[in-house]
C-alpha positions as CSV (number, residue, x, y, z in Angstrom):
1,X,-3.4,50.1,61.5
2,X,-1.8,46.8,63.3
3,X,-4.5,44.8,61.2
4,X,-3.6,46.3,57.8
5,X,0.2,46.4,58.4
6,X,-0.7,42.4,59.7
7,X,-2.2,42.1,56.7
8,X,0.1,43.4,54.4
9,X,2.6,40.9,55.9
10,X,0.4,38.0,55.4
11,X,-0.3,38.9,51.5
12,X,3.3,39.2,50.8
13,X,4.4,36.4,52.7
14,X,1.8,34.4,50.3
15,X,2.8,36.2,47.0
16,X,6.5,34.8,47.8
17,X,5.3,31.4,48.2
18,X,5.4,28.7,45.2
19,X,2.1,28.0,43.0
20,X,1.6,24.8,44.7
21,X,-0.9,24.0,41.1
22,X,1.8,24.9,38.9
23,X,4.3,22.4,41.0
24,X,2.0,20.2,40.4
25,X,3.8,17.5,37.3
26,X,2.4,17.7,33.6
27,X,0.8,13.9,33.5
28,X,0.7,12.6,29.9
29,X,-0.9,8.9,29.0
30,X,0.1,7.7,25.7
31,X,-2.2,4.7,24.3
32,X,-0.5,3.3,21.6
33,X,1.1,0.4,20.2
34,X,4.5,-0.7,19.0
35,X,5.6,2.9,17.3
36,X,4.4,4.4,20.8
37,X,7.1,1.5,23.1
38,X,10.0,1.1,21.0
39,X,13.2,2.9,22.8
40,X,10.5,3.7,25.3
41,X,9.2,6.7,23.8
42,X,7.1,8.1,27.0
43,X,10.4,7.8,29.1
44,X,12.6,9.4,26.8
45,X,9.7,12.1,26.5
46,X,9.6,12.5,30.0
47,X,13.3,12.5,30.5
48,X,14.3,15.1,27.7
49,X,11.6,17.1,29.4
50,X,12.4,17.3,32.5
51,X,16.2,17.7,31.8
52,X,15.8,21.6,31.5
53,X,14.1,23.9,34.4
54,X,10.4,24.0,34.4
55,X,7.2,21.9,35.4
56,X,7.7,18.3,35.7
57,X,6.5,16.1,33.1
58,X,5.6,12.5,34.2
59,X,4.0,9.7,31.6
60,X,2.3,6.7,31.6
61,X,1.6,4.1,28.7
62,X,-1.0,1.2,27.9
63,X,0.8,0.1,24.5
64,X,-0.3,-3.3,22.5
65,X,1.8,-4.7,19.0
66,X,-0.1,-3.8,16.3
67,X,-3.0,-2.4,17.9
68,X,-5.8,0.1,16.3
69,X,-7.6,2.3,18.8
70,X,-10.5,-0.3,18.7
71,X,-8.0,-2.7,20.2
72,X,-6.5,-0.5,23.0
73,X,-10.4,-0.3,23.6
74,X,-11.4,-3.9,23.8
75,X,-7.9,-5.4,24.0
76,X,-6.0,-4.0,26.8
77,X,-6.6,-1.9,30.1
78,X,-6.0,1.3,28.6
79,X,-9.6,2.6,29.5
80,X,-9.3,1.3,33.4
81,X,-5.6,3.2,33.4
82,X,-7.7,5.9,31.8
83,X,-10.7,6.5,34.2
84,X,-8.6,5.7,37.5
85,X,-5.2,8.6,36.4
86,X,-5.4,12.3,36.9
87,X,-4.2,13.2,33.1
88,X,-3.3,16.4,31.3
89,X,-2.8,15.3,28.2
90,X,-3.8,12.1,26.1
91,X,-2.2,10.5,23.0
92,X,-3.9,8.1,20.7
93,X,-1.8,6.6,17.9
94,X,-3.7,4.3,16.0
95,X,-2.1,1.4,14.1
96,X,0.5,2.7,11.7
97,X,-1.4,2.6,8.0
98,X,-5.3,2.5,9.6
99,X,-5.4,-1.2,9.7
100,X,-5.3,-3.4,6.2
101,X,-6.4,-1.9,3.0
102,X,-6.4,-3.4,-0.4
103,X,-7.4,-2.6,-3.5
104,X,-6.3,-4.4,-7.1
105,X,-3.6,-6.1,-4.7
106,X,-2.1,-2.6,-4.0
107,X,-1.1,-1.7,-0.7
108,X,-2.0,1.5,1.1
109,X,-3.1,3.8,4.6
110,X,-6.8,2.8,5.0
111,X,-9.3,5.1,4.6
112,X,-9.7,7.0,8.4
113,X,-13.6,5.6,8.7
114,X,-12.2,3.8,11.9
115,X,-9.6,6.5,13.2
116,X,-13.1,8.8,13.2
117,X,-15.1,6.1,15.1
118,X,-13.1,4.8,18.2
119,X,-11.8,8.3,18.3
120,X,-15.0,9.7,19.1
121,X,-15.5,7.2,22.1
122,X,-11.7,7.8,23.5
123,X,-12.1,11.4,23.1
124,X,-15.9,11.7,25.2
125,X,-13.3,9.7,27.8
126,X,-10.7,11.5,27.9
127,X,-13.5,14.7,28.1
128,X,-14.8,13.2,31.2
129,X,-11.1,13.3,32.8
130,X,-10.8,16.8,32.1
131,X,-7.8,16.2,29.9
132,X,-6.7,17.1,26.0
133,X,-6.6,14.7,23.2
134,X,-3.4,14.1,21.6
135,X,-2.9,12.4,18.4
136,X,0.2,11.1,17.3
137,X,1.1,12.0,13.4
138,X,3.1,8.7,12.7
139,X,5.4,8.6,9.7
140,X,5.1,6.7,6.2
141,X,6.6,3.1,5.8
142,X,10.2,3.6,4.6
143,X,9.4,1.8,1.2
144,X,6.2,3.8,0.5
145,X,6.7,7.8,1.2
146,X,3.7,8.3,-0.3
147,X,1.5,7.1,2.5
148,X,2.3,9.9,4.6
149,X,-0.5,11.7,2.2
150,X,-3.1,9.3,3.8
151,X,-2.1,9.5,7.0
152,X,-1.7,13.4,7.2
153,X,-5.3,13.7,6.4
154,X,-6.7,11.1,9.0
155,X,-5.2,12.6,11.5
156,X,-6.1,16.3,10.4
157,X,-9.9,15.5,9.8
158,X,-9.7,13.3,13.0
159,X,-8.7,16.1,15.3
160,X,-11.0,18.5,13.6
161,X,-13.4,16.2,14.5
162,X,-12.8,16.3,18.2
163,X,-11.0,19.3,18.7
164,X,-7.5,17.7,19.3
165,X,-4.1,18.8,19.4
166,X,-1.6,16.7,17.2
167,X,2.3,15.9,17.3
168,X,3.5,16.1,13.7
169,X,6.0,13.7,14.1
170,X,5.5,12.4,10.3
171,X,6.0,15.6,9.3
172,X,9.2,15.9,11.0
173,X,10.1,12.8,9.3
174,X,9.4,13.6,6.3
175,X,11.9,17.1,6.2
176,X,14.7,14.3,7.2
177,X,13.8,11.9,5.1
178,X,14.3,14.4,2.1
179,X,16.7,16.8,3.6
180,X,19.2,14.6,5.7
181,X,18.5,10.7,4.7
182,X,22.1,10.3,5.8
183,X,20.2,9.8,9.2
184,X,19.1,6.9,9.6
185,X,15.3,7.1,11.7
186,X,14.7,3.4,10.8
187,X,15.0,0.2,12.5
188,X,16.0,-2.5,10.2
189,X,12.4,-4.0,9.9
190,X,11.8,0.0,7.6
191,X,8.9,0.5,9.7
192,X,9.9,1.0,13.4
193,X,12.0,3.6,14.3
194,X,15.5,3.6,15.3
195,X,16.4,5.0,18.6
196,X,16.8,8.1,16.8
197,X,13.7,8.0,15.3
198,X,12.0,7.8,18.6
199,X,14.5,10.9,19.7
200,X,13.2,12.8,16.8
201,X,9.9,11.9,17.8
202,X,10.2,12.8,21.6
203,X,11.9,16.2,20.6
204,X,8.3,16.7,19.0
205,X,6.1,15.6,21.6
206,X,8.8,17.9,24.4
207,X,7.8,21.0,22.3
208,X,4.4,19.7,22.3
209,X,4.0,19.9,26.4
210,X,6.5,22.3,27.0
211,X,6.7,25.0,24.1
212,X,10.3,24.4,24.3
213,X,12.8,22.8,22.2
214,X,15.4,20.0,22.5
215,X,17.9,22.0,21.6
216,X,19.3,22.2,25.8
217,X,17.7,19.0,26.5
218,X,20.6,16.4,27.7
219,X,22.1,13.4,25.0
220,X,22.7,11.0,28.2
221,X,19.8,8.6,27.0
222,X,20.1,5.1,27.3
223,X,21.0,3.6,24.0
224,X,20.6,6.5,22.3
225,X,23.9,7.3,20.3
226,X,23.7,11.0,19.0
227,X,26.4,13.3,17.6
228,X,26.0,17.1,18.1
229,X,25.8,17.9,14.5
230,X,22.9,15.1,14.7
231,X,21.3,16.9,17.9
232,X,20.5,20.3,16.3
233,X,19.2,18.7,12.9
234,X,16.5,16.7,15.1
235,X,16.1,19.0,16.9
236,X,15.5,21.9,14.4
237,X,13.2,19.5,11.9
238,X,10.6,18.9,15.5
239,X,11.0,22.6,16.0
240,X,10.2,23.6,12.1
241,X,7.1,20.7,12.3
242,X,5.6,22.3,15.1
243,X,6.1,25.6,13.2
244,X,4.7,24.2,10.3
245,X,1.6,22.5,12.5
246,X,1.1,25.5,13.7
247,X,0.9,27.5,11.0
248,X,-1.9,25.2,9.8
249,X,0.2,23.2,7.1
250,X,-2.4,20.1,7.9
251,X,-5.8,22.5,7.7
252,X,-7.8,21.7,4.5
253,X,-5.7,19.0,3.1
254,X,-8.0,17.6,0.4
255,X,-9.1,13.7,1.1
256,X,-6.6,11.6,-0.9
257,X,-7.6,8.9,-2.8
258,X,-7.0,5.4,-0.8
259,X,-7.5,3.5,-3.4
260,X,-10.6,3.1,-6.0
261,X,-11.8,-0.1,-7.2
262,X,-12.9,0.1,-10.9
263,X,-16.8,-0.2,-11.7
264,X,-18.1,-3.7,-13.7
265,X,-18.2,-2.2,-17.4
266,X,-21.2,-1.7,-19.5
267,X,-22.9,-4.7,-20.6
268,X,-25.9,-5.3,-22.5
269,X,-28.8,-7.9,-21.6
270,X,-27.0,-11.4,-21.2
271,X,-29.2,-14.8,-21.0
272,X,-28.2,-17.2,-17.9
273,X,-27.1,-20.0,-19.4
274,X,-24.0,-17.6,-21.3
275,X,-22.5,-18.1,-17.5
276,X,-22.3,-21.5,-17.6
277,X,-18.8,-23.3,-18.3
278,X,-15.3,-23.4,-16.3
279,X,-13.7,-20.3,-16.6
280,X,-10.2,-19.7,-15.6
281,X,-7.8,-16.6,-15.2
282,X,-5.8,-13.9,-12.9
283,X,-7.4,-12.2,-10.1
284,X,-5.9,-9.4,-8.1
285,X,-7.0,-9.5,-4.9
286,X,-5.8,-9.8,-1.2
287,X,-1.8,-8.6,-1.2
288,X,-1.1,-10.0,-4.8
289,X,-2.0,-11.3,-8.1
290,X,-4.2,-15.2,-8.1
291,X,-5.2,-17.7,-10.2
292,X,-8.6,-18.4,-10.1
293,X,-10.8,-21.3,-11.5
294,X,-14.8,-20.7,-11.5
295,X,-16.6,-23.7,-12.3
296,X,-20.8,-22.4,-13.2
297,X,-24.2,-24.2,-13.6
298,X,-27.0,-21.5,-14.5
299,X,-30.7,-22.6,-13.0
300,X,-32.7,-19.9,-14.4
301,X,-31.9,-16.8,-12.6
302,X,-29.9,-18.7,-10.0
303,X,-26.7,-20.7,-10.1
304,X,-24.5,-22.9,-8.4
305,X,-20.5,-24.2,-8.6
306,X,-17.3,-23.7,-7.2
307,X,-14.5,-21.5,-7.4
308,X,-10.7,-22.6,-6.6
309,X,-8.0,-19.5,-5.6
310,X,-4.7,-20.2,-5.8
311,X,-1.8,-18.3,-5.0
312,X,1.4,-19.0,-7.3
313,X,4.0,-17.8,-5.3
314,X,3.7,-20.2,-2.2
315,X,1.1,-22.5,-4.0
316,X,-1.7,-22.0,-1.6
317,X,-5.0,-23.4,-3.1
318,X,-8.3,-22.6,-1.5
319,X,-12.0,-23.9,-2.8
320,X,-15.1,-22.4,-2.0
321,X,-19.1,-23.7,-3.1
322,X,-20.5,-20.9,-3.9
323,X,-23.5,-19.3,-2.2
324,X,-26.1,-16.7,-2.4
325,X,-25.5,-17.1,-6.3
326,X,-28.0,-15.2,-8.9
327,X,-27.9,-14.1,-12.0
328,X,-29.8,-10.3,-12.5
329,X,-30.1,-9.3,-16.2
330,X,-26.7,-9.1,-16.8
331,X,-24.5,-9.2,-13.9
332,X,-23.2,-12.6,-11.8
333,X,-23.4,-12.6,-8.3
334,X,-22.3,-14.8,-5.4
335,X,-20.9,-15.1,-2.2
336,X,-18.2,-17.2,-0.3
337,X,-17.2,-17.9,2.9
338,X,-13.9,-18.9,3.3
339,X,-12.1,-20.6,6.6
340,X,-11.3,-17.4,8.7
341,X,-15.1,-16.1,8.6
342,X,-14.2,-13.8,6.0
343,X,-17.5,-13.3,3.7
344,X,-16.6,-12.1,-0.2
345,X,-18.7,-10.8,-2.6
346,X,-18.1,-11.6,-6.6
347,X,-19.7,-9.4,-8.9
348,X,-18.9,-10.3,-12.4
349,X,-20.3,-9.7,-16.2
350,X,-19.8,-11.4,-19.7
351,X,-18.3,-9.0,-21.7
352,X,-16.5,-10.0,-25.3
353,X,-16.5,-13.9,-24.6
354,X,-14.8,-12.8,-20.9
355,X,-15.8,-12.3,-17.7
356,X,-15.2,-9.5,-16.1
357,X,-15.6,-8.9,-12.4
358,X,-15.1,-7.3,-8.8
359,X,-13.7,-9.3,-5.6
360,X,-14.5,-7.4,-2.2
361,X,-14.4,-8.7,1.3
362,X,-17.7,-8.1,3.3
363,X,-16.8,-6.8,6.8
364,X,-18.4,-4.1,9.3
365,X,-14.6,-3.9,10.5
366,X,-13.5,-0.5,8.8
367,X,-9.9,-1.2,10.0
368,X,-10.4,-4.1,7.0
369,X,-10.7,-3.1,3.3
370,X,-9.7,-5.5,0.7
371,X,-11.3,-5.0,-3.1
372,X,-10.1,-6.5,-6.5
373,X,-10.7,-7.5,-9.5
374,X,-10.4,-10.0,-11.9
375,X,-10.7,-11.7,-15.6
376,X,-11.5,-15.0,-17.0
377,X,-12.0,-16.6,-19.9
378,X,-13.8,-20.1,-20.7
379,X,-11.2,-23.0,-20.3
């Protein structure tokens, strides 16, 4: 009886004690870049969280301007900080529109093609750590709503992908942006976010980690200015993106378009020699609208010449020999390489006394997409 009363004591005694594990902080890494360290997003995340009873929250960031997850990769010690933490959690925001994409001189989120890839190798990382990936929903450019579109689906098909979890910040954004603009979530620049911004966006990432809102969370944040009637309308719009997360507003969302460069038109059999001559006309390609001068001599079913681009606005004038240049039935083609190792492709056809063709930049980068177009007509 001494045993089992001893026993008894013992298991009790035990039972009263704290879950030394569940003491044991929350530790969140966040790999991003500039939207990830202005106002110091982790600390404010960590400090909202830990303002209100429960486990402890600590954070840790490897953060690089500008960066795409390929450069967080290659460019900074994010995978050491990685592979030598203990880590719950994980959060990968890539740069803010996918990298550069251009097509007709329209600006726009990048298709997700590198999103999926460097993903895919942070993710079998993060798997080896025995931690969850995070990916940070970033919000649309001030100027151009509309990206949100593009980004919503990267991250959605992304975290499909690799079984993630995501912080809809963007889509917190997005229900202030049209429901309370008097709130101003943008640094001057209309791309960074203002110290509220970042609050908006650590309210989301508290709920996140937490399952619990800002809404007793303390104000007393360094530089952070915030009324009350400004407190519960962050605070609710994080809470109603997690609801809406949740719910599985980003599940399905049908691939938008990020931009489609038109196909060479139609043209019938055209003899080499119809090429030759100095054409001259408007381009659209890289961020705007060029002039370009395309000086061709036909040899056969090959070619050679020059072409001149020049930019009106600030006058810059490039000129490229052209290389690789051949003439197949009906349709020009030809290569330059200009000064920053860039490789473009030209694809043209004659077409009604013009020539009509196709500008694209050949890269295996898929953070880089730039297409055009153009039309010229003999000088």
């Amino acid at each position: 009886m001494r045993l089992v009363a001893l026993f008894i004591v013992v298991q009790t005694v035990f039972a009263q004690l704290p879950d030394q594990k569940s003491e044991e902080p929350l530790r969140v890494l966040f790999l991003g870049n500039s939207y990830t360290y202005y106002n110091a997003l982790p600390d404010m995340v960590m400090t909202l969280a830990n303002s209100t009873p429960g486990r402890r929250l600590e954070t840790k960031s490897v953060t690089r301007g500008g960066a795409t997850l390929a450069d967080l990769w290659n460019l900074t010690n994010a995978l050491e900080v990685l592979r030598n933490g203990t880590w719950d959690y994980v959060v990968l925001q890539d740069q803010s529109t996918l990298g550069n994409n251009y097509v007709d001189a329209r600006w726009s989120v990048n298709e997700p093609a590198g999103l999926f890839r460097w993903a895919r190798f942070w993710n079998a990382e993060i798997q080896r750590k025995n931690a969850k990936p995070v990916f940070y929903l970033t919000w649309a450019r001030k100027a151009f709503p509309e990206f949100q579109t593009g980004l919503n689906y990267a991250y959605a098909e992304a975290a499909k992908d690799i079984g993630a979890q995501i912080a809809p910040a963007g889509l917190a954004w997005k229900t202030i942006r049209e429901t309370h603009p008097e709130i101003e979530l943008f640094d001057p620049d209309n791309s960074h976010p203002s110290p509220l911004g970042s609050y908006l966006n650590a309210c989301v990432f508290v709920e996140l980690f937490t399952g619990k809102t800002c809404e007793g969370t303390t104000r007393n944040l360094t530089n952070l200015r915030i009324t009350e009637d400004s407190h519960r309308i962050l605070t609710q719009a994080a809470h109603s993106a997690m609801e809406q997360y949740l719910a599985g507003i980003l599940t399905g969302i049908p691939k938008p378009d990020y931009g489609t460069l038109k196909p060479l038109p139609v043209a019938g059999p055209t003899k080499p020699e119809e090429f030759n001559g100095n054409w001259k006309g408007k381009a659209l390609i890289y961020n705007s609208t060029h002039d370009i001068e395309l000086n061709l001599i036909s040899q056969g079913n090959t070619c050679r010449g020059s072409i001149t681009i020049t930019q009106p606005r600030n006058h810059t004038k490039l000129s490229y020999p052209l290389s690789a240049c051949t003439i197949d039935i009906n349709t020009l083609v030809f290569l330059t390489s200009d000064p920053r190792l860039f490789v473009e492709e030209f694809r043209a056809v004659v077409q009604e006394g013009k020539l009509i063709g196709t500008h694209s930049l050949r890269t295996t980068d898929p953070y880089l997409r730039i297409q055009g177009s153009f039309e010229l007509r003999k000088d």
